[in-house]
C-alpha positions as CSV (number, residue, x, y, z in Angstrom):
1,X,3.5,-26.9,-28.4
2,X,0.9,-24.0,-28.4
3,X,0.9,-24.4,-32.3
4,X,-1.2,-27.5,-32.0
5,X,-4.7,-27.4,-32.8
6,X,-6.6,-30.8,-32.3
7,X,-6.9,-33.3,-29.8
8,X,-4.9,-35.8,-31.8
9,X,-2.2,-33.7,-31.9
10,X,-2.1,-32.8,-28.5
11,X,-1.9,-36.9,-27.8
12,X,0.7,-37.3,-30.2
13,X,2.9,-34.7,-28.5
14,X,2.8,-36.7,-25.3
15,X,0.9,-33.7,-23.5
16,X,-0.4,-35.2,-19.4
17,X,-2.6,-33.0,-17.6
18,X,-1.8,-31.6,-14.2
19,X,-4.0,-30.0,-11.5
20,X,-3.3,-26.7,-11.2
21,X,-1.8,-26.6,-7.5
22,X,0.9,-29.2,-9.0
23,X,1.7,-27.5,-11.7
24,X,2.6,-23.9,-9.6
25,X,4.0,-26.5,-6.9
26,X,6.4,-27.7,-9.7
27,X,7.2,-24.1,-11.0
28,X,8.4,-22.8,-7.5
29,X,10.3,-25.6,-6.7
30,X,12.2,-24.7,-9.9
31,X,12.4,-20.9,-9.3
32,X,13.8,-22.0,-5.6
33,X,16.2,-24.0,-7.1
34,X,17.4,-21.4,-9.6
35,X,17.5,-18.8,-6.7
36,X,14.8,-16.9,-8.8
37,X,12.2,-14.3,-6.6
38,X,9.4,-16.1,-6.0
39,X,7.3,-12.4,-5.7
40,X,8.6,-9.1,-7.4
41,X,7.6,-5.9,-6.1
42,X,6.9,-7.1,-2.9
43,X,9.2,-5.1,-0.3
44,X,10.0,-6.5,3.5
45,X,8.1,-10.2,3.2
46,X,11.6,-12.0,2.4
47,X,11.5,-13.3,5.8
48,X,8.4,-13.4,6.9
49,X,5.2,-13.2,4.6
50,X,7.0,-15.0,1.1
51,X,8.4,-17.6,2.8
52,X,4.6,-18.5,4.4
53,X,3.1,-18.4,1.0
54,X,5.9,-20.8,-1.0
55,X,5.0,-23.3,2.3
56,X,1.4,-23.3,1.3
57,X,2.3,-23.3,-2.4
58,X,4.6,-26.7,-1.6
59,X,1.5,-27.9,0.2
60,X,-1.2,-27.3,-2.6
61,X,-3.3,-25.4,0.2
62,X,-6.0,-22.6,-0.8
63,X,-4.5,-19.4,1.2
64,X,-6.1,-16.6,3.3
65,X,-4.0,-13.4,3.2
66,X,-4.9,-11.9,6.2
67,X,-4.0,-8.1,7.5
68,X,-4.8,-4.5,7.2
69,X,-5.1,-2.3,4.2
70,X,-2.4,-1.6,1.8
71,X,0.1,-4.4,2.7
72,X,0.1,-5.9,-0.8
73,X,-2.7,-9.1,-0.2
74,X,-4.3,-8.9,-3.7
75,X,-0.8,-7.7,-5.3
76,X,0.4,-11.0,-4.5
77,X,-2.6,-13.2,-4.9
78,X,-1.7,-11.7,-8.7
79,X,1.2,-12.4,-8.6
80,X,0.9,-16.0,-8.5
81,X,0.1,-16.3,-12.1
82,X,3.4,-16.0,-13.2
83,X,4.0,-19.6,-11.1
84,X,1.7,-20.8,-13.8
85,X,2.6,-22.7,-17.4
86,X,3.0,-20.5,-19.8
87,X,0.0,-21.7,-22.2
88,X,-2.5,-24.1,-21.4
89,X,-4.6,-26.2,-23.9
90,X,-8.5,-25.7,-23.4
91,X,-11.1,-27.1,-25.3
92,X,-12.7,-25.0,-28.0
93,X,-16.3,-23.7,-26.8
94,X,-15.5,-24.8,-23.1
95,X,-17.1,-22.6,-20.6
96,X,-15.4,-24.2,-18.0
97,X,-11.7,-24.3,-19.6
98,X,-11.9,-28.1,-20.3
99,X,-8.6,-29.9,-20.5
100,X,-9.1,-31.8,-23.6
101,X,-7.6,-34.9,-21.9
102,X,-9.8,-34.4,-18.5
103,X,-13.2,-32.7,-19.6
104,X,-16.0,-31.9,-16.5
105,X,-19.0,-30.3,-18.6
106,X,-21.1,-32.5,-20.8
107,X,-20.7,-30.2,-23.8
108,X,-16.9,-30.7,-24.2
109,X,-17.5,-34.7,-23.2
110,X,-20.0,-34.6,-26.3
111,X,-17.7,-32.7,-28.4
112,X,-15.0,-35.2,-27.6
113,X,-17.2,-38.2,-28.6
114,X,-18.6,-36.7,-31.7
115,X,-15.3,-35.5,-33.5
116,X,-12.6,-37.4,-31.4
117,X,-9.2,-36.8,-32.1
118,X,-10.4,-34.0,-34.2
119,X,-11.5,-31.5,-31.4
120,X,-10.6,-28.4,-31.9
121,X,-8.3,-27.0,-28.9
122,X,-6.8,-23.5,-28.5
123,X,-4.5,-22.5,-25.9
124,X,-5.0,-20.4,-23.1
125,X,-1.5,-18.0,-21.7
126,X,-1.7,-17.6,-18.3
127,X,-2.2,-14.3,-17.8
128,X,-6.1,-15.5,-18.3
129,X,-6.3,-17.9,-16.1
130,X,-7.0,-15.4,-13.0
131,X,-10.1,-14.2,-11.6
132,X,-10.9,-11.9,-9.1
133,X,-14.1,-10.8,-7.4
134,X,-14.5,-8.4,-4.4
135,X,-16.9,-9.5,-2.0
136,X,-19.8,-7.0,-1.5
137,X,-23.3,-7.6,0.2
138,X,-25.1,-7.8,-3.0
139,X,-22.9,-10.5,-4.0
140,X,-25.7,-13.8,-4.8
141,X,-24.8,-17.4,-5.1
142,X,-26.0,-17.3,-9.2
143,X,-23.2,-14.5,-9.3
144,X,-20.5,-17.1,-7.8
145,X,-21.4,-20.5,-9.1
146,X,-24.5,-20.3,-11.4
147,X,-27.9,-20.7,-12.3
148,X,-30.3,-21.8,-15.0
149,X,-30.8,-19.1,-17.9
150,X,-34.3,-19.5,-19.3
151,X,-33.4,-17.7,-21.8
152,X,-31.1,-20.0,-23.0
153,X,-33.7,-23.0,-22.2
154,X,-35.8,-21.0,-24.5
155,X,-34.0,-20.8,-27.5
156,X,-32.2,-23.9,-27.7
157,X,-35.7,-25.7,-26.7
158,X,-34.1,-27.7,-23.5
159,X,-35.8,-28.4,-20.6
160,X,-34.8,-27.0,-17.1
161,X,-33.5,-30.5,-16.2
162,X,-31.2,-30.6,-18.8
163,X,-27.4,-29.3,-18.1
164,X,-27.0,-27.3,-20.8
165,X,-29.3,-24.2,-19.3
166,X,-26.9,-24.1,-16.6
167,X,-25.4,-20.4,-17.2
168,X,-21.8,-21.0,-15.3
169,X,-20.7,-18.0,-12.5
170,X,-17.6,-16.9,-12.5
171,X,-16.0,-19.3,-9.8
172,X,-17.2,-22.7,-12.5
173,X,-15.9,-20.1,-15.6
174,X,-12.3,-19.9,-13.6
175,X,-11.6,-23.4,-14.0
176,X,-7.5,-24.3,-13.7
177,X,-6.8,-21.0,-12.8
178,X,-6.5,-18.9,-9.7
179,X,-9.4,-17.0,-8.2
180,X,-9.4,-14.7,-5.7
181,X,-12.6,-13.3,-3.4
182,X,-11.0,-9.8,-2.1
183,X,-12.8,-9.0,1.3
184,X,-14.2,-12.6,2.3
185,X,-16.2,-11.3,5.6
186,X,-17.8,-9.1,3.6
187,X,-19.6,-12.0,1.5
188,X,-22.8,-12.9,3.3
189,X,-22.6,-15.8,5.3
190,X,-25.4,-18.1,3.0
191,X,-22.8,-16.9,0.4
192,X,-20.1,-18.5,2.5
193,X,-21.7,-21.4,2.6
194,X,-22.3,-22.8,-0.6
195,X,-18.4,-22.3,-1.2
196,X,-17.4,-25.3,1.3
197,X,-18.3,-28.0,-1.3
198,X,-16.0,-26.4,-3.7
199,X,-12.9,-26.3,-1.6
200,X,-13.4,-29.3,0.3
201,X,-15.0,-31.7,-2.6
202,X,-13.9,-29.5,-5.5
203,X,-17.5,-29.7,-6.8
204,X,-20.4,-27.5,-7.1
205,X,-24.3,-27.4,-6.2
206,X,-26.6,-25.7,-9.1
207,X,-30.3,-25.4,-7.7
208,X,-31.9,-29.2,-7.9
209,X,-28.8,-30.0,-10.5
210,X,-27.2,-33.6,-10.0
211,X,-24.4,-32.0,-11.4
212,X,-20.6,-33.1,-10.3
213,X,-17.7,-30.5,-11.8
214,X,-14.3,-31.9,-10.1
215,X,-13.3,-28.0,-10.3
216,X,-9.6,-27.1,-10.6
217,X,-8.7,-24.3,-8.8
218,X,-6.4,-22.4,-7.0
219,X,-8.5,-20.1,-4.1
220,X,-7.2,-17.0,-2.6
221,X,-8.8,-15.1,-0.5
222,X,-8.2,-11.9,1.5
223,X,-9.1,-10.5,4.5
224,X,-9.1,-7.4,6.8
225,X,-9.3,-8.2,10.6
226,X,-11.6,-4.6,11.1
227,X,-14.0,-6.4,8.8
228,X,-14.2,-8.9,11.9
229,X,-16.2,-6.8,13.8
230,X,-17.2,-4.0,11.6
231,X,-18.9,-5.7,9.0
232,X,-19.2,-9.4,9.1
233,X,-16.8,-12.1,9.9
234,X,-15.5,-15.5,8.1
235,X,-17.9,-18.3,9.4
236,X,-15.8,-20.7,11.0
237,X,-16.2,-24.1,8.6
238,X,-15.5,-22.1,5.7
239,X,-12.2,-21.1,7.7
240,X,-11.7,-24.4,8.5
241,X,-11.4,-25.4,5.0
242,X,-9.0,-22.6,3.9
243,X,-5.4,-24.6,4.5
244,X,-3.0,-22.1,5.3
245,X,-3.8,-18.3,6.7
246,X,-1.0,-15.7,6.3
247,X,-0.8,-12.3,8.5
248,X,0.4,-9.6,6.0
249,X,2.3,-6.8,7.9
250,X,3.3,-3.0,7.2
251,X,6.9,-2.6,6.6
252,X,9.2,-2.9,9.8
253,X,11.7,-0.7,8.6
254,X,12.3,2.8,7.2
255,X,14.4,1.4,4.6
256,X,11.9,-0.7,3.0
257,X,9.3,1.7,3.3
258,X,11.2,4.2,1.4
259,X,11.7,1.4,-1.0
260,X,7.8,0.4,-1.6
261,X,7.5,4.7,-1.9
262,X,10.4,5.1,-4.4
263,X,8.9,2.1,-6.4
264,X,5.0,3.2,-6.0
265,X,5.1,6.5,-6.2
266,X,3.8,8.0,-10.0
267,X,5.9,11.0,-11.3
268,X,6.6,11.7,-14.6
269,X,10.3,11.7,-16.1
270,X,10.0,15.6,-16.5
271,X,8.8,16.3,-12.5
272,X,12.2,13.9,-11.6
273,X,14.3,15.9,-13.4
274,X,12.2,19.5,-12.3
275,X,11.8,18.6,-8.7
276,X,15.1,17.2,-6.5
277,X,14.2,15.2,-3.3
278,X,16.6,14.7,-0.8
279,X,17.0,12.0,1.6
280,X,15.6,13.8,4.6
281,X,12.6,14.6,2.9
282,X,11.6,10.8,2.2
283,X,12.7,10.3,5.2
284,X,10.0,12.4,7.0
285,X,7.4,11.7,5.0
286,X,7.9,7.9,5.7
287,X,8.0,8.7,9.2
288,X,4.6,10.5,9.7
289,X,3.2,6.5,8.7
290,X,5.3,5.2,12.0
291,X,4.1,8.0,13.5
292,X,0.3,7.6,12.4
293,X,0.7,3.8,13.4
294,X,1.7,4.4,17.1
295,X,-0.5,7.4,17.7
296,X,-3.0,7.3,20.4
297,X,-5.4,9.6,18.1
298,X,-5.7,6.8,15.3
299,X,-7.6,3.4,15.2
300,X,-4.9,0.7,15.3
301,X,-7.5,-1.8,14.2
302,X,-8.0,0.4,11.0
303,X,-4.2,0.0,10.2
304,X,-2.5,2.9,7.9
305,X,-2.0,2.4,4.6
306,X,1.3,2.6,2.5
307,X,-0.8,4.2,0.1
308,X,-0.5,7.4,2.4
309,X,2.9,7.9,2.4
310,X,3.0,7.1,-1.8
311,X,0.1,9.9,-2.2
312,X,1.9,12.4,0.5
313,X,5.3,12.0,-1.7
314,X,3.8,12.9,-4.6
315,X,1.8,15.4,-3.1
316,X,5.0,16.9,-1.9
317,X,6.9,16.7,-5.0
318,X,3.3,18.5,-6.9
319,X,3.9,21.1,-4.3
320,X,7.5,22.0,-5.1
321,X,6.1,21.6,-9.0
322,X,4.0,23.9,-8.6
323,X,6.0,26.9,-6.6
324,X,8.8,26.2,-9.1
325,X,5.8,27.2,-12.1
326,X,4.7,30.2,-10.4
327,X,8.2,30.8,-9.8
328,X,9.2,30.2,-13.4
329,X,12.3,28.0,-11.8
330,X,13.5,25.8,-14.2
331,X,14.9,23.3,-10.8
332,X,13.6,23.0,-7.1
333,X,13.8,21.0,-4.1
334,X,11.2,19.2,-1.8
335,X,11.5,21.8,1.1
336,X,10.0,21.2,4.8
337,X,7.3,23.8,4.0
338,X,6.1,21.8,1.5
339,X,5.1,18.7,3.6
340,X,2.1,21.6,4.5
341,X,0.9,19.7,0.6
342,X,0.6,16.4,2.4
343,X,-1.9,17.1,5.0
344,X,-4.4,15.6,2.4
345,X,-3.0,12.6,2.0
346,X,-2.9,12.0,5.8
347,X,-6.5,13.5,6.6
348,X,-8.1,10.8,4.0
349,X,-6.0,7.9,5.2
350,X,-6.6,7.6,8.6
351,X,-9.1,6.7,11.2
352,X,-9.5,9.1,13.7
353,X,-10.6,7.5,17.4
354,X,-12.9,9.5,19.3
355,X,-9.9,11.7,20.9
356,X,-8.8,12.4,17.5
357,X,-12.2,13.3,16.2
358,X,-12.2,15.5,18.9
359,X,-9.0,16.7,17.8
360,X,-9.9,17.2,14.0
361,X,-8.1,15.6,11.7
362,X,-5.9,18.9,10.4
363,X,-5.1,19.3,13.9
364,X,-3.6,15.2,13.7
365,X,-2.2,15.7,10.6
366,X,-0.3,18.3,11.6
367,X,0.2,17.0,14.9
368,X,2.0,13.8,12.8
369,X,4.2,15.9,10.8
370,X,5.7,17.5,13.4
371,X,6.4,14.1,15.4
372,X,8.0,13.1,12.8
373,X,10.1,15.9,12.3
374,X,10.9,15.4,15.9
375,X,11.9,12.0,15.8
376,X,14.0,12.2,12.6
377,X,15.7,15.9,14.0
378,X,17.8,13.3,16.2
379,X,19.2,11.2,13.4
380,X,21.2,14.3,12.2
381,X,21.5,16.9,14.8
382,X,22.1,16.5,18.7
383,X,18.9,15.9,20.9
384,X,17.8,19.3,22.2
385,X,16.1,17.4,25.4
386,X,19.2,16.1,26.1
387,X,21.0,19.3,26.1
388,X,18.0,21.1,28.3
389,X,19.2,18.3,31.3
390,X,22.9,19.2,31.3
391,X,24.0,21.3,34.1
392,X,27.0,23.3,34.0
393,X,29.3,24.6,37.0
394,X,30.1,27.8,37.5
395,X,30.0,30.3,35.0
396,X,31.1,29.7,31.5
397,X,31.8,31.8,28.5
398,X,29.9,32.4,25.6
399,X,32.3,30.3,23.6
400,X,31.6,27.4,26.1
401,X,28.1,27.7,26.4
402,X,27.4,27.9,22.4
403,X,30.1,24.4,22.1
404,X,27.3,22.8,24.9
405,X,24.6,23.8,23.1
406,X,24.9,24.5,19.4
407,X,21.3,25.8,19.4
408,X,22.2,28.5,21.9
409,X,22.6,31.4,19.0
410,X,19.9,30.5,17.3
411,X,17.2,31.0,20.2
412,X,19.2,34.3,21.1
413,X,18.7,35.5,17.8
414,X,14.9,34.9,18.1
415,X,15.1,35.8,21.9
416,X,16.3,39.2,20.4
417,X,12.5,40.4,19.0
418,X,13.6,38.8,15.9
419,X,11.6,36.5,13.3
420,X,11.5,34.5,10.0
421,X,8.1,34.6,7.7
422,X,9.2,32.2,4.8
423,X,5.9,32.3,1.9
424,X,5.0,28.9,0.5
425,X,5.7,30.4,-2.5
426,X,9.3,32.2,-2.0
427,X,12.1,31.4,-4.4
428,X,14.6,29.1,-3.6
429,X,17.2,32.1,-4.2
430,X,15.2,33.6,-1.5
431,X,14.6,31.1,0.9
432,X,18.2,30.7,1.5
433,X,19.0,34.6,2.0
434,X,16.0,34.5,4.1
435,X,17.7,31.5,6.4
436,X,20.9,33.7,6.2
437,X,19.8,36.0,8.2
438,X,19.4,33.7,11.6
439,X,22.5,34.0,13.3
440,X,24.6,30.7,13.7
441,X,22.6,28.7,11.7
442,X,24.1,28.3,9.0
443,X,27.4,27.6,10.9
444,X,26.0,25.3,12.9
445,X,24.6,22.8,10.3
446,X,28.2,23.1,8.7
447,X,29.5,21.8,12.4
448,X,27.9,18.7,11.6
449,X,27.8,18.6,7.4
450,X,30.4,20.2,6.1
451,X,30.4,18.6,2.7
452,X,27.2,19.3,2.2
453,X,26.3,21.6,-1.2
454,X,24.5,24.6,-0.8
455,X,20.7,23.2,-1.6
456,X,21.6,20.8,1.6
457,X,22.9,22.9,3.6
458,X,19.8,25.5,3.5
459,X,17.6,22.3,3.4
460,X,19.0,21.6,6.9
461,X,18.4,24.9,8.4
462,X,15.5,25.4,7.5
463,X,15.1,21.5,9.0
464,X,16.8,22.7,12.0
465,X,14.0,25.5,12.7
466,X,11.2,23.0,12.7
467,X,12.7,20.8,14.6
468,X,14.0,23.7,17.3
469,X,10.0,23.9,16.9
470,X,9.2,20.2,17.3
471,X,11.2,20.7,21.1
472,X,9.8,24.0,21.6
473,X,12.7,25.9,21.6
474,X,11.0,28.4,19.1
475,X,7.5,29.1,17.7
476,X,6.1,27.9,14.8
477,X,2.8,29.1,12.9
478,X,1.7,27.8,9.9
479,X,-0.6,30.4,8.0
480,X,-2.7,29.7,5.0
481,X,0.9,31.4,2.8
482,X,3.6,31.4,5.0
483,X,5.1,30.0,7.8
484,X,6.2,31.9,10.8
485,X,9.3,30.9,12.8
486,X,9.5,33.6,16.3
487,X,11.1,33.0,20.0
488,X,8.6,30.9,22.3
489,X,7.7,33.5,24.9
490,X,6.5,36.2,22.3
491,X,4.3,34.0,21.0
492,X,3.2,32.7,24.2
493,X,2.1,36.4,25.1
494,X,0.3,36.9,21.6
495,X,-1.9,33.7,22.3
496,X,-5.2,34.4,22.6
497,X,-6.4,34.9,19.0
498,X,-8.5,33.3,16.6
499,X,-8.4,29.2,15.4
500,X,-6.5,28.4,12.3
501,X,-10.3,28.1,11.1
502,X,-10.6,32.0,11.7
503,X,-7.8,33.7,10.7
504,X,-5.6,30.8,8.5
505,X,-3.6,30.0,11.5
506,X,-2.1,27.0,12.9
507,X,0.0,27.4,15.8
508,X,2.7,24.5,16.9
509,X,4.3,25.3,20.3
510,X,5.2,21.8,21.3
């Protein structure tokens, strides 16, 4: 049908217009019935957000996505365009997007009545029948809906009381399509106003214009609830007249968050093959978000994105990339000392309360790391705490004692005077000589993978000293190019020098 050019034509082929909220209406209800996604992309709303917007949808509402930062609001307000037809027809010369059958503006009604079934029509694909404008305070009402153009009074010798000055915003110029205002407390509340005629009357108010333009359109807006108290705030009969409001959330699970990652995250085909990462490693880094989100050092209300964990995996992989070019290593791994390259991911993607601030946000970012080394060290090893609260009776051997506690040799090796620098920038060849020399360590992650490869198994001791660390059964010190692993009582007695600011030192006892 998209090959027809007139108005005639388009009468002939039997075309009927359709508001826009009927026709995505009717295109859901026949991806449901196909058992088609309604959303690609979008990772842990099966159940809860999705379902919320196909209600609205089904109920031709104007939606409010509501929630913190990075949980996908504007990804899915775009999304909606591929509910749409695939082409619309549009009247030649139309501002406004005119259906030929159902014109608003004078200039396509006069076009209609001058050339009739000879109109000239083109048609629109929907991927331009979306637009999108992010509310900021300089935001005016001319910008939104219009205003009159001297200019264009001026040369085409009208007066101001005639239509045709009218210079369209972009709300009038998205006619039958969908159009989104990102960050809706942030448009001044004046600016609010003049918006409720459009969504409850579906017309619009130019200066002293009689002017009536049934508009066709779709509105989505979003929202962050900071912006509620931080900057401005929705004013309550614009709310009103928004249908249906949907809380967005961050993802509930670790599984899905390692799925939005693995999906988001931009490497290049040669750092995939370069630069291995293993489970664990995603695994961690998708943990310091949970942690972030509980931690009494960072604003709830400010949320934390899913954009930190994306730019920490990358950053972690770009670390690996990079020791493996100094290195001249033609493959690596993600090793735990590289999560040291994610700290600026975390420091520019959270807000620190006023305990953190007090903190400093390296001293939280590091502080997140190593919880969530902690909390993931009991998904594959025993829990140390829980071996610190057994008791024993009477005396027991050696043998006994290390079969209690399978960490026992390793803090008698450190007990010993003994310690493990491991540079940032050591070899992989290296590395795993260097985590050789601890006694029973590599035995003991055998004990509990023993089909694990050699690149896994020294990935897990060296994931065994941080999180002996993490439950202070060792020290940890993080220099500016190396890391430090030493027993716990040494270090205690060598406290008392300079900050990390001073001499490139950051010490994590517990």
């Amino acid at each position: 049908m998209n090959k027809i050019k007139t108005l005639g034509e388009l009468k002939a082929a039997g075309y009927q217009p359709k508001s826009i909220k009927e026709e995505i209406r009717q295109n859901l209800i026949s991806r449901l019935q196909k058992k088609e996604p309604t959303f690609t992309g979008i990772i842990g709303y099966e159940e809860t957000v999705i379902p919320d917007v196909e209600r609205a949808i089904l109920s031709k509402h104007n939606i409010l996505f509501l929630g913190l930062r990075g949980q996908a609001k504007t990804r899915m307000a775009r999304q909606m365009t591929q509910l749409l037809d695939e082409y619309v027809p549009v009247v030649t010369g139309s501002d406004v997007n005119d259906d030929p059958l159902n014109p608003i503006t004078k200039f396509s009604r006069d076009l209609i009545a001058e050339m009739g079934d000879a109109t000239p029509i083109h048609w629109m694909h929907r991927s331009e029948r979306y637009g999108e404008k992010l509310a900021t305070p300089d935001v005016s009402v001319a910008d939104l809906i219009g205003d009159i153009d001297p200019i264009k009074a001026a040369n085409l010798k009208l007066s101001f009381a005639d239509e045709r000055v009218l210079h369209y915003g972009i709300i009038p110029r998205s006619n039958r399509a969908i159009f989104v205002i990102n960050e809706l407390p942030d448009l001044q509340a004046r600016i609010q106003v003049a918006l409720f005629n459009i969504l409850e009357e579906g017309d619009v108010q130019i200066r002293g214009f009689k002017l009536r333009l049934p508009l066709d359109i779709l509105f989505v807006f979003t929202a962050n609830p900071e912006d509620y108290t931080n900057r401005g705030s929705i004013v309550t009969p614009l709310k009103d007249r928004i249908q249906s409001q949907i809380l967005t959330h961050y993802p509930k699970t670790l599984e899905h968050a390692l799925e939005i990652t693995e999906q988001e995250a931009g490497l290049g085909e040669a750092t995939k093959k370069r630069v291995k990462v293993s489970e664990l490693i995603k695994r961690l880094i998708e943990q310091v978000a949970f942690e972030a989100r509980s931690s009494e050092f960072v604003d709830k209300k400010s949320g934390v994105s899913a954009r930190l964990t994306i730019s920490a995996f990358e950053n972690a992989v770009s670390a690996a990339e990079r020791r493996a070019i100094i290195n001249n290593e033609k493959q690596t791994q993600v090793w735990l000392g590289d999560l040291a390259g994610i700290i600026p991911s975390i420091t520019g993607k959270v807000e620190l309360v006023y305990e953190g601030e007090q903190e400093g946000p390296f001293q939280v970012a590091m502080n997140l790391v190593d919880k969530a080394i902690r909390t993931q060290f009991t998904q594959y090893f025993p829990n140390p705490d829980t071996l610190k609260k057994r008791k024993g009776t009477g005396k027991a051997s050696q043998q006994e004692k290390a079969e209690d506690n399978p960490y026992k040799p390793i803090t008698n090796w450190f007990d010993k005077g003994n310690h493990l620098n491991v540079s940032f920038n050591t070899t992989d060849k290296d590395k795993i000589l260097l985590l050789y020399q601890v006694d029973g360590l590599h035995s003991m992650v055998k004990k509990y993978f023993p089909h694990a490869n050699e690149q896994e198994t020294a990935l897990m001791m060296e994931f065994v000293l941080h999180g002996l660390s993490s439950y202070s059964l060792i020290s940890k010190k993080i220099f500016e190019t190396k890391i430090e692993f030493k027993d716990l009582i040494g270090s205690m007695m060598n406290l008392g020098g300079g900050s990390f600011e001073e001499e490139g030192e950051y010490d994590e006892e517990g």
